[in-house]
mmCIF file as Biopython writes it, N, C-alpha, C and O atoms, coordinates in Angstrom:
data_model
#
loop_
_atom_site.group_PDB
_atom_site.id
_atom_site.type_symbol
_atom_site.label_atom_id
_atom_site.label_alt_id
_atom_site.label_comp_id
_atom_site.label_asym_id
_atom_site.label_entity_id
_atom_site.label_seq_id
_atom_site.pdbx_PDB_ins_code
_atom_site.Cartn_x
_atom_site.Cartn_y
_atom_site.Cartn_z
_atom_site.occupancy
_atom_site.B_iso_or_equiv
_atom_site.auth_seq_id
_atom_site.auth_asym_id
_atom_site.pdbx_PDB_model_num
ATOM 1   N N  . UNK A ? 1  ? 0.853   -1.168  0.000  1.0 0.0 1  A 1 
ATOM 2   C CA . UNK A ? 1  ? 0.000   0.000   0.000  1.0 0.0 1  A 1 
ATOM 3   C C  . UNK A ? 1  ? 0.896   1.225   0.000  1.0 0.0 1  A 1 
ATOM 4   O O  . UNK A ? 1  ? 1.903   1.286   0.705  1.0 0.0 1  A 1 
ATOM 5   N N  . UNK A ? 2  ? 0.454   2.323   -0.911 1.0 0.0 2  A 1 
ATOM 6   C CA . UNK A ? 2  ? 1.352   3.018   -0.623 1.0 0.0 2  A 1 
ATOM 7   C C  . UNK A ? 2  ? 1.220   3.896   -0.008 1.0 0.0 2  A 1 
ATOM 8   O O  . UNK A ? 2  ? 0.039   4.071   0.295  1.0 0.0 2  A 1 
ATOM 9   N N  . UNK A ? 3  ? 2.142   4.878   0.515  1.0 0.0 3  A 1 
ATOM 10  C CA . UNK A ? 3  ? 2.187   5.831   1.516  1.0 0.0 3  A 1 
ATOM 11  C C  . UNK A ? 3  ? 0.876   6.943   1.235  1.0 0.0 3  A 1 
ATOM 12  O O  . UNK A ? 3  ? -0.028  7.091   2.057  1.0 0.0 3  A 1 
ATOM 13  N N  . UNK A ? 4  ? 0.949   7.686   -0.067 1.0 0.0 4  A 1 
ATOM 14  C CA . UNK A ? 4  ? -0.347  8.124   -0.341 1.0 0.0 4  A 1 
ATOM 15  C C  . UNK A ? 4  ? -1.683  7.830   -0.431 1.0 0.0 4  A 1 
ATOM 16  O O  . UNK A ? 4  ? -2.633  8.612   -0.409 1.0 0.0 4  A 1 
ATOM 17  N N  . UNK A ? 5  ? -1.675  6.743   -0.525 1.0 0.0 5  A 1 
ATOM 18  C CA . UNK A ? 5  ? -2.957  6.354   -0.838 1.0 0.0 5  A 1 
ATOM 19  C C  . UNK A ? 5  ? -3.479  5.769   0.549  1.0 0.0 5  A 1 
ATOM 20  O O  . UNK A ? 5  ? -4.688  5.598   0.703  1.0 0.0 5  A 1 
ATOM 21  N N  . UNK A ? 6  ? -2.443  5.420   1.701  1.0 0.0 6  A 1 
ATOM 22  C CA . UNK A ? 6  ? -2.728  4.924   2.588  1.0 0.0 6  A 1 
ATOM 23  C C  . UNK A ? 6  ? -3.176  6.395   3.417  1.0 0.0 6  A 1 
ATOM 24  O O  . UNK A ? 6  ? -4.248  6.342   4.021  1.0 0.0 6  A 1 
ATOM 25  N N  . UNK A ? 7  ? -2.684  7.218   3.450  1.0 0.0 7  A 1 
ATOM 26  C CA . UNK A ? 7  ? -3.012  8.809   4.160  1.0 0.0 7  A 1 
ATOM 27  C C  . UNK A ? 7  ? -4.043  9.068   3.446  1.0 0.0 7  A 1 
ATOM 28  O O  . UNK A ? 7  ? -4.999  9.263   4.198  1.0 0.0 7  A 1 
ATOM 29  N N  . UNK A ? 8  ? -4.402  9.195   2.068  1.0 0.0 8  A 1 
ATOM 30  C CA . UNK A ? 8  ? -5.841  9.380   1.521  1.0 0.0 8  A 1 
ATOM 31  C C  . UNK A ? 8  ? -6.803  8.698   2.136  1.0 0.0 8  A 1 
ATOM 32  O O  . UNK A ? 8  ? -7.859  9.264   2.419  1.0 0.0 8  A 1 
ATOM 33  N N  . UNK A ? 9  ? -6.617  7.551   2.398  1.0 0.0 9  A 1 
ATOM 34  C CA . UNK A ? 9  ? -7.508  7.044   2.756  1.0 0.0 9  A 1 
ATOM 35  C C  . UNK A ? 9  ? -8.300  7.131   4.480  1.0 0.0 9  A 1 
ATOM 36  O O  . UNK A ? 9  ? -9.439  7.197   4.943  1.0 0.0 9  A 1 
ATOM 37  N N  . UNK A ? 10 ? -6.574  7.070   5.098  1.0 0.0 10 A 1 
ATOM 38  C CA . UNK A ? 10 ? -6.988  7.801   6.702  1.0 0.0 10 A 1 
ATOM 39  C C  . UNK A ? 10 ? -8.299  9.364   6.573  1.0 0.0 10 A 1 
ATOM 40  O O  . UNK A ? 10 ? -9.399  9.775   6.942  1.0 0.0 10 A 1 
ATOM 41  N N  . UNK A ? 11 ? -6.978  9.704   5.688  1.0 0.0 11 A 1 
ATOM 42  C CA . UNK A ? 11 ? -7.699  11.405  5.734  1.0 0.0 11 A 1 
ATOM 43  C C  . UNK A ? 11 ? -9.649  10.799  4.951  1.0 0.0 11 A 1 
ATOM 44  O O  . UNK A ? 11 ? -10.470 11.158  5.796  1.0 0.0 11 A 1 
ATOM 45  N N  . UNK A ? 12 ? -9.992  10.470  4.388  1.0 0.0 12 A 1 
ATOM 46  C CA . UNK A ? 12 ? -11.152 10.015  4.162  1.0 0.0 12 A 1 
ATOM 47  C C  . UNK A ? 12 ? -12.209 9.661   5.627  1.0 0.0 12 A 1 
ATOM 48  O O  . UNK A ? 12 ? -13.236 10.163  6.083  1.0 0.0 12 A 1 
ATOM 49  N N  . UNK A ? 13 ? -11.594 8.891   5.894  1.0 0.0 13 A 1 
ATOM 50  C CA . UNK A ? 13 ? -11.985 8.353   7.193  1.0 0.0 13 A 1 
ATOM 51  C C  . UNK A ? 13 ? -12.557 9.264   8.257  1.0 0.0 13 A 1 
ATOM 52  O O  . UNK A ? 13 ? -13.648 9.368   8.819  1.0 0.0 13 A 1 
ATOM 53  N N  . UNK A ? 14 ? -11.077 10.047  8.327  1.0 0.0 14 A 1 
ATOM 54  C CA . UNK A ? 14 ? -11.189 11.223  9.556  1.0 0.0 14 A 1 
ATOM 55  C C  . UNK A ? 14 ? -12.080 12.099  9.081  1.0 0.0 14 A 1 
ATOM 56  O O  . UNK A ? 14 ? -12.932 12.224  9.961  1.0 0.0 14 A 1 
ATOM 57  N N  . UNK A ? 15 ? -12.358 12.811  8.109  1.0 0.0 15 A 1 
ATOM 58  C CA . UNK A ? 15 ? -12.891 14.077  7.692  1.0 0.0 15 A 1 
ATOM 59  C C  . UNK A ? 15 ? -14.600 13.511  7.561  1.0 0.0 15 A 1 
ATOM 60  O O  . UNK A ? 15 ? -15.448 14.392  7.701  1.0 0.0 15 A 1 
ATOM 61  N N  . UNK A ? 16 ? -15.179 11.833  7.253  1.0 0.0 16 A 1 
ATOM 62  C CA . UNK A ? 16 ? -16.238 11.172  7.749  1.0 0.0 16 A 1 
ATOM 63  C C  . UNK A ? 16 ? -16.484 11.443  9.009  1.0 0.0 16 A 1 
ATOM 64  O O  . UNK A ? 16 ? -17.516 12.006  9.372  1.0 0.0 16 A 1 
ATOM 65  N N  . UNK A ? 17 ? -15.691 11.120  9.677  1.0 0.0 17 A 1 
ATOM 66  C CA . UNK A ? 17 ? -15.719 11.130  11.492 1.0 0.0 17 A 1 
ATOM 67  C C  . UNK A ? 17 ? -16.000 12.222  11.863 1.0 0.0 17 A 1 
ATOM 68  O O  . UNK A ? 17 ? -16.822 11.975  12.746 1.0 0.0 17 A 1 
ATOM 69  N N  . UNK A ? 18 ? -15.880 13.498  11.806 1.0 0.0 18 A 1 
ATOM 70  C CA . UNK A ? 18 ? -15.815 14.500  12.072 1.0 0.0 18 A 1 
ATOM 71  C C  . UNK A ? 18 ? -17.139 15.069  11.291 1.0 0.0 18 A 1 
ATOM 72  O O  . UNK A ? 18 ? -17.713 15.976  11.894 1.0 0.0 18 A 1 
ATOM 73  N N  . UNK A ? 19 ? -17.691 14.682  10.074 1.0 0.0 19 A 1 
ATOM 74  C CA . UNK A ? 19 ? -18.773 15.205  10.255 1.0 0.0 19 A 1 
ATOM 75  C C  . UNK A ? 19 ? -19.583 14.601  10.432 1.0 0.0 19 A 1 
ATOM 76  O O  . UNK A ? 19 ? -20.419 15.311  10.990 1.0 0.0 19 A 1 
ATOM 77  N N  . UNK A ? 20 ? -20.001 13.496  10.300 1.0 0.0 20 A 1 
ATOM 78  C CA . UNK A ? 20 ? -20.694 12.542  11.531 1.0 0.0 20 A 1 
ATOM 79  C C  . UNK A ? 20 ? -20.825 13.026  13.109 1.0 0.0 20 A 1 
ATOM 80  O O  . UNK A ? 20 ? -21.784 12.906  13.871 1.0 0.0 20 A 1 
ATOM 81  N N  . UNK A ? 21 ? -19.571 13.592  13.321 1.0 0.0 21 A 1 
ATOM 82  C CA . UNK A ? 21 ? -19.914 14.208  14.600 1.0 0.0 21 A 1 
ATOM 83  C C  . UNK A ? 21 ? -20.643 15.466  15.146 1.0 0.0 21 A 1 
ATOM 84  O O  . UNK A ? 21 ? -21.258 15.679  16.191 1.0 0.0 21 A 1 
ATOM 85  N N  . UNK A ? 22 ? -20.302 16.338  13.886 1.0 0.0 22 A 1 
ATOM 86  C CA . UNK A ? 22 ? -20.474 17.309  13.608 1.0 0.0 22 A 1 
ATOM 87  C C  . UNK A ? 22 ? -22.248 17.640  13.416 1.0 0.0 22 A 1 
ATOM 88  O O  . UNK A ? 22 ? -22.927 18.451  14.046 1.0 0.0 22 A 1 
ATOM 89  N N  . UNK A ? 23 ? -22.636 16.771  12.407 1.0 0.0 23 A 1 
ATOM 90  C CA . UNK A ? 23 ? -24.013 16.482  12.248 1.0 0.0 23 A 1 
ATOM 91  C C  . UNK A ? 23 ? -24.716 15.770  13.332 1.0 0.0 23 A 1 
ATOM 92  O O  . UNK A ? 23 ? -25.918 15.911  13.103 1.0 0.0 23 A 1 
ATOM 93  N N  . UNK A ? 24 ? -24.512 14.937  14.611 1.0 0.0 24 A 1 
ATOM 94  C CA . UNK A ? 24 ? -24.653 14.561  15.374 1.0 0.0 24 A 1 
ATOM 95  C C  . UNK A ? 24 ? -24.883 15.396  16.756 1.0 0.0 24 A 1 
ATOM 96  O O  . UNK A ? 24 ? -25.741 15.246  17.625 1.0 0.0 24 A 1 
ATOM 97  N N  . UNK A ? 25 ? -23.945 16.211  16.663 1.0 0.0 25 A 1 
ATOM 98  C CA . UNK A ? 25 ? -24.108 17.777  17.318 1.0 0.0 25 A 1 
ATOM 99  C C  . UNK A ? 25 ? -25.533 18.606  17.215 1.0 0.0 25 A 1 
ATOM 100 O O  . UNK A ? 25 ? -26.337 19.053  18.033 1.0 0.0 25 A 1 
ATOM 101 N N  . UNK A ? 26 ? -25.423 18.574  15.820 1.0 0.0 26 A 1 
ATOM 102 C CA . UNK A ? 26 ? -26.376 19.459  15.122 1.0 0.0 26 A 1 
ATOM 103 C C  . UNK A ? 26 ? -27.311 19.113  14.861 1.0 0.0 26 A 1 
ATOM 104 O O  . UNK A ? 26 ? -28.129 19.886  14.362 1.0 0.0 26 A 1 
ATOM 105 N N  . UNK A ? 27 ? -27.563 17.957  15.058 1.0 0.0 27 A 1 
ATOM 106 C CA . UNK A ? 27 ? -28.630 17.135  14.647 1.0 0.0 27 A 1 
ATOM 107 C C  . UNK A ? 27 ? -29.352 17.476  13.558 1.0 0.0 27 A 1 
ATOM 108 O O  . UNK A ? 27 ? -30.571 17.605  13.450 1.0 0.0 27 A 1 
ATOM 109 N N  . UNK A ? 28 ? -27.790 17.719  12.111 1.0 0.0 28 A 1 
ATOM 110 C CA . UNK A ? 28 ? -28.047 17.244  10.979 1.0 0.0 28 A 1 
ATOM 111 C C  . UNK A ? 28 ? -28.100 16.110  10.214 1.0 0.0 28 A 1 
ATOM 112 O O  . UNK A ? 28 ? -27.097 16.026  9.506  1.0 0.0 28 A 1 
ATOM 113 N N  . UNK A ? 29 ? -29.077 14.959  10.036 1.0 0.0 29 A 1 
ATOM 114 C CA . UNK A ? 29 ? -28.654 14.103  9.488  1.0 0.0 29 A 1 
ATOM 115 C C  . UNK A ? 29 ? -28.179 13.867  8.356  1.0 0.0 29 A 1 
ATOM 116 O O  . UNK A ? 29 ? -27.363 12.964  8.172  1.0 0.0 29 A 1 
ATOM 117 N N  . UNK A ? 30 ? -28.621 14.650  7.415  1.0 0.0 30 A 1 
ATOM 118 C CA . UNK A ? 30 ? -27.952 14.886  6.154  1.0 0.0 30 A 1 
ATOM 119 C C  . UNK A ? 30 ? -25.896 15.026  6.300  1.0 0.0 30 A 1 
ATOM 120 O O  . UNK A ? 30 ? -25.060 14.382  5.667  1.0 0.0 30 A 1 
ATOM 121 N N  . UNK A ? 31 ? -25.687 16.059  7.318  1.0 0.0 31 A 1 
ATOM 122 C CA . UNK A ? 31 ? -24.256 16.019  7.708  1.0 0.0 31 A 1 
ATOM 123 C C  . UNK A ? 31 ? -23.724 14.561  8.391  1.0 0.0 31 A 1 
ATOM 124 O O  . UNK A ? 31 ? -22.522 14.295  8.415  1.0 0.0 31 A 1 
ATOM 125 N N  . UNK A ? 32 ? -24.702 13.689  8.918  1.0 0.0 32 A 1 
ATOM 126 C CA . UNK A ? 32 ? -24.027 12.541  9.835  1.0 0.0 32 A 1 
ATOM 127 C C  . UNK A ? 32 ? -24.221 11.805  8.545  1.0 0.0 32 A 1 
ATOM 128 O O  . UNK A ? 32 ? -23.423 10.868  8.525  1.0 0.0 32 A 1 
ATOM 129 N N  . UNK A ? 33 ? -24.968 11.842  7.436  1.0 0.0 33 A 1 
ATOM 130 C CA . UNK A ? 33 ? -25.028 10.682  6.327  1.0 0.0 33 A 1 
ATOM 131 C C  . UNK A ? 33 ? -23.830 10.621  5.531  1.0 0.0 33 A 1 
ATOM 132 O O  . UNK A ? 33 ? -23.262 9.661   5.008  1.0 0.0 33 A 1 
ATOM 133 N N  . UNK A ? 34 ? -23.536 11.998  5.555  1.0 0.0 34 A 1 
ATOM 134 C CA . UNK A ? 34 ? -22.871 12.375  4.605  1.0 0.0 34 A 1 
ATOM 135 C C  . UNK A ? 34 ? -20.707 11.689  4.817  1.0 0.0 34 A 1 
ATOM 136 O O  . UNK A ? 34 ? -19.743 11.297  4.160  1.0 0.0 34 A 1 
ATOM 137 N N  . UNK A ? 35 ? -21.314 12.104  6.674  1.0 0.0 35 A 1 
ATOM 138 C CA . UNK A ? 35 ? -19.897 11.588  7.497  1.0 0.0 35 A 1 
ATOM 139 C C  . UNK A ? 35 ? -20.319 10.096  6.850  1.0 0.0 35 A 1 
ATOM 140 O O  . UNK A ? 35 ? -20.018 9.709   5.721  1.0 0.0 35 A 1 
ATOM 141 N N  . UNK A ? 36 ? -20.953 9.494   7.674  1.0 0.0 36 A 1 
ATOM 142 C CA . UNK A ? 36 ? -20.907 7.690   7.175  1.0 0.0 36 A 1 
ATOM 143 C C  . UNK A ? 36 ? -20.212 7.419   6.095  1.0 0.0 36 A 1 
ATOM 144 O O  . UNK A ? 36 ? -19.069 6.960   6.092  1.0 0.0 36 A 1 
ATOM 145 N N  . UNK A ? 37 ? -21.050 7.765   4.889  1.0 0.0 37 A 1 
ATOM 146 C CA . UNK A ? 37 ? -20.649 7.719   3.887  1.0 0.0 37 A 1 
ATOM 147 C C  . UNK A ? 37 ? -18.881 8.221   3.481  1.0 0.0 37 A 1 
ATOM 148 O O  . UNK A ? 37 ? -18.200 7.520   2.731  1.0 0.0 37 A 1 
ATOM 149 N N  . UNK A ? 38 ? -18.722 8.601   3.666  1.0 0.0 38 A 1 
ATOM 150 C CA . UNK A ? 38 ? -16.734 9.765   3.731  1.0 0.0 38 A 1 
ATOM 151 C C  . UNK A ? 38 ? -16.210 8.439   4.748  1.0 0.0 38 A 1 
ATOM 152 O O  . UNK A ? 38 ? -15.143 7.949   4.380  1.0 0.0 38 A 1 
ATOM 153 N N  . UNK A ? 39 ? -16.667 7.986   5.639  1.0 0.0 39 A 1 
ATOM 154 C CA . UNK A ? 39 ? -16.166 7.338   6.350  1.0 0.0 39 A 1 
ATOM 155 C C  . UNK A ? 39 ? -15.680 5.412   5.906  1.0 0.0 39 A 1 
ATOM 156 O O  . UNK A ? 39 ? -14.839 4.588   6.268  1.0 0.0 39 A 1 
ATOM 157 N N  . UNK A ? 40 ? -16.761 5.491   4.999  1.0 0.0 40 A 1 
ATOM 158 C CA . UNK A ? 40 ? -17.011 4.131   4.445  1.0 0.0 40 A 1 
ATOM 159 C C  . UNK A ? 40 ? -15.924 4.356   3.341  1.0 0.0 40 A 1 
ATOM 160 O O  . UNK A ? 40 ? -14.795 3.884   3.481  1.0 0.0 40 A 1 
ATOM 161 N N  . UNK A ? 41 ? -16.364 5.250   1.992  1.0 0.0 41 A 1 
ATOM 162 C CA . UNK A ? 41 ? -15.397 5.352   1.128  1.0 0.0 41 A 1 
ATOM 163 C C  . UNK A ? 41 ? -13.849 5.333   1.126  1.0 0.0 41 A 1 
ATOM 164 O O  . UNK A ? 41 ? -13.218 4.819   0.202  1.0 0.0 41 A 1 
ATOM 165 N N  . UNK A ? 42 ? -13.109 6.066   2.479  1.0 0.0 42 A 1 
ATOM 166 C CA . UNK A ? 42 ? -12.109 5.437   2.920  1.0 0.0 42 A 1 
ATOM 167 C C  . UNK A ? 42 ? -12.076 4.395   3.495  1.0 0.0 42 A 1 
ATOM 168 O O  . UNK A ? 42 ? -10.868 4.166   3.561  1.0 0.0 42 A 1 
ATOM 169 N N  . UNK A ? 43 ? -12.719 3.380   4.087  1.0 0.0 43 A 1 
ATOM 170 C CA . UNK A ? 43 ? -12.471 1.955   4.254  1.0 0.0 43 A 1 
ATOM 171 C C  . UNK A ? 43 ? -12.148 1.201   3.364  1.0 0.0 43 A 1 
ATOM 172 O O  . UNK A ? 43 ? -11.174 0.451   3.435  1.0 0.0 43 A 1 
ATOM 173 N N  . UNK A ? 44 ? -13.192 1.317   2.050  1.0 0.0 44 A 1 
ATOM 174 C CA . UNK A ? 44 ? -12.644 0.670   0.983  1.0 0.0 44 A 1 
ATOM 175 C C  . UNK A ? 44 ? -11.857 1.443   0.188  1.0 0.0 44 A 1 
ATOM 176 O O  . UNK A ? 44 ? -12.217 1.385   -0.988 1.0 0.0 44 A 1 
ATOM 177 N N  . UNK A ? 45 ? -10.857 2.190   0.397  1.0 0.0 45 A 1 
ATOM 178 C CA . UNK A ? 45 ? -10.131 2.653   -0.697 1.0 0.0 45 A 1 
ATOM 179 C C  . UNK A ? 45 ? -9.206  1.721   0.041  1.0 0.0 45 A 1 
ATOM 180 O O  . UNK A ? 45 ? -8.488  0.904   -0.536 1.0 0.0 45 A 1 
ATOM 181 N N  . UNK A ? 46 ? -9.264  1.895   1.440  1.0 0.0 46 A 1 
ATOM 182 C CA . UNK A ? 46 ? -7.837  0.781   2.285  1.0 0.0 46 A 1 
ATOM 183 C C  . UNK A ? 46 ? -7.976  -0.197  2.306  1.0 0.0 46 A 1 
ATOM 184 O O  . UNK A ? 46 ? -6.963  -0.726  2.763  1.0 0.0 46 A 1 
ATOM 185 N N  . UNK A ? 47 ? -9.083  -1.244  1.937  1.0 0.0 47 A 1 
ATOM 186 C CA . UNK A ? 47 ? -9.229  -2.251  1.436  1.0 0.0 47 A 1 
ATOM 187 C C  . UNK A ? 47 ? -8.830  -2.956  0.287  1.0 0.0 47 A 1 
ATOM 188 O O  . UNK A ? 47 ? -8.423  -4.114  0.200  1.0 0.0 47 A 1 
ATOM 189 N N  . UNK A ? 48 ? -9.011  -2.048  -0.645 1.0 0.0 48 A 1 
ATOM 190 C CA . UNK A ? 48 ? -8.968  -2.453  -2.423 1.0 0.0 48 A 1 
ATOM 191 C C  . UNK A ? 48 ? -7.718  -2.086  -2.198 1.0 0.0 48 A 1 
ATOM 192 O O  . UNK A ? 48 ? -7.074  -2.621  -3.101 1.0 0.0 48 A 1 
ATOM 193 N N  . UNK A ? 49 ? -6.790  -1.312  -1.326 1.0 0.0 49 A 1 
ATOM 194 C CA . UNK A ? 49 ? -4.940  -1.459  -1.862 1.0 0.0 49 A 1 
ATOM 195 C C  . UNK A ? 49 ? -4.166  -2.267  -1.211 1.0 0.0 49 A 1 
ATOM 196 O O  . UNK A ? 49 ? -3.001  -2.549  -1.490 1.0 0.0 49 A 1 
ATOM 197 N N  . UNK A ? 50 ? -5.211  -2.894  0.228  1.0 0.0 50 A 1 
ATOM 198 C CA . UNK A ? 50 ? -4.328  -4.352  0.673  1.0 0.0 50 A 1 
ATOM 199 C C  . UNK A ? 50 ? -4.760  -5.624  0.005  1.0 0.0 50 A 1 
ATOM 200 O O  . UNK A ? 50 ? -4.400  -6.744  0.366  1.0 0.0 50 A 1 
ATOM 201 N N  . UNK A ? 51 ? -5.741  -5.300  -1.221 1.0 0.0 51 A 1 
ATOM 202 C CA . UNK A ? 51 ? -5.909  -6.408  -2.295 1.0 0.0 51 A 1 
ATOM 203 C C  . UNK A ? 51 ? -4.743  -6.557  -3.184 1.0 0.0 51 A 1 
ATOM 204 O O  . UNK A ? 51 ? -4.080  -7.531  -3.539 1.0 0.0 51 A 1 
ATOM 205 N N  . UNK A ? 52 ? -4.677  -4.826  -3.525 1.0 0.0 52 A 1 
ATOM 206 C CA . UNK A ? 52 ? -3.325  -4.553  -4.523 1.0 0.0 52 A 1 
ATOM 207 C C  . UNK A ? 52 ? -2.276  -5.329  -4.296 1.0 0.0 52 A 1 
ATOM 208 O O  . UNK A ? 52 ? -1.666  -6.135  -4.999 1.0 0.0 52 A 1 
ATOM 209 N N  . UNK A ? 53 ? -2.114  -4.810  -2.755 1.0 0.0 53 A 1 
ATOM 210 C CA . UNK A ? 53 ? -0.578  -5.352  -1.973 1.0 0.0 53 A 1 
ATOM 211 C C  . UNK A ? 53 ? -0.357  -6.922  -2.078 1.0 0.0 53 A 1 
ATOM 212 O O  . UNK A ? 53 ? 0.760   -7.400  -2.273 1.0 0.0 53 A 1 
ATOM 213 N N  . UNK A ? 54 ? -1.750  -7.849  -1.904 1.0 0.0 54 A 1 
ATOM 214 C CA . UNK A ? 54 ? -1.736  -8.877  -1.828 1.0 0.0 54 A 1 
ATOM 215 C C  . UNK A ? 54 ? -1.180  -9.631  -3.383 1.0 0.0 54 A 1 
ATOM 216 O O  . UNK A ? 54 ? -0.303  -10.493 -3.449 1.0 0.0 54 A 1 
ATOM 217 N N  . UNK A ? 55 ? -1.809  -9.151  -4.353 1.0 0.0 55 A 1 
ATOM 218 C CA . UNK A ? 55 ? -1.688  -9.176  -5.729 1.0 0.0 55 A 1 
ATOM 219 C C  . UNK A ? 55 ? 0.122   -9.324  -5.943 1.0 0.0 55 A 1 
ATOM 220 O O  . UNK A ? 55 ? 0.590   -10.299 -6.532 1.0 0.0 55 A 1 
ATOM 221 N N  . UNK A ? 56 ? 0.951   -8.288  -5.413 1.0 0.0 56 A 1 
ATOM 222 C CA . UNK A ? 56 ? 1.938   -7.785  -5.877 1.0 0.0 56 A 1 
ATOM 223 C C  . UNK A ? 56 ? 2.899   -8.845  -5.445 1.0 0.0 56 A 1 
ATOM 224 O O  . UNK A ? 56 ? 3.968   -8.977  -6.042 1.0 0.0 56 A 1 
ATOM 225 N N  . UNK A ? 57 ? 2.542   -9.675  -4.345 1.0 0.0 57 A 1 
ATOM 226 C CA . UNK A ? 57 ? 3.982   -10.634 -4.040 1.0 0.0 57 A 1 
ATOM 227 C C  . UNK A ? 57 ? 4.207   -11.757 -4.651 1.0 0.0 57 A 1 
ATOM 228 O O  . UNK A ? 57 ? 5.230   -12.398 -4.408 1.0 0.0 57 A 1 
#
């Protein structure tokens, strides 16, 4: 995995988390859907590159 894509993908994660929280606060759900979702999409971006990784040996 590489170094970028592995921080893209954190940073995905985190910036989910945060508005999930954010909307949770606010009791926007549209903002907490929106976190889930940001939150999920980086899971599988870090998923599909320890497929990569797996692929590569």
């Amino acid at each position: 995995m590489g170094t970028d894509d592995k921080f893209d993908a954190k940073a995905d994660q985190l910036k989910g988390k945060v508005k999930e929280g954010v909307g949770d606060a606010t009791d926007d759900q549209g903002l907490q859907a929106e976190g889930q979702t940001e939150q999920s999409k980086g899971h599988l971006k870090e998923a599909a590159e320890k497929v990569k990784d797996v692929f590569k040996k």
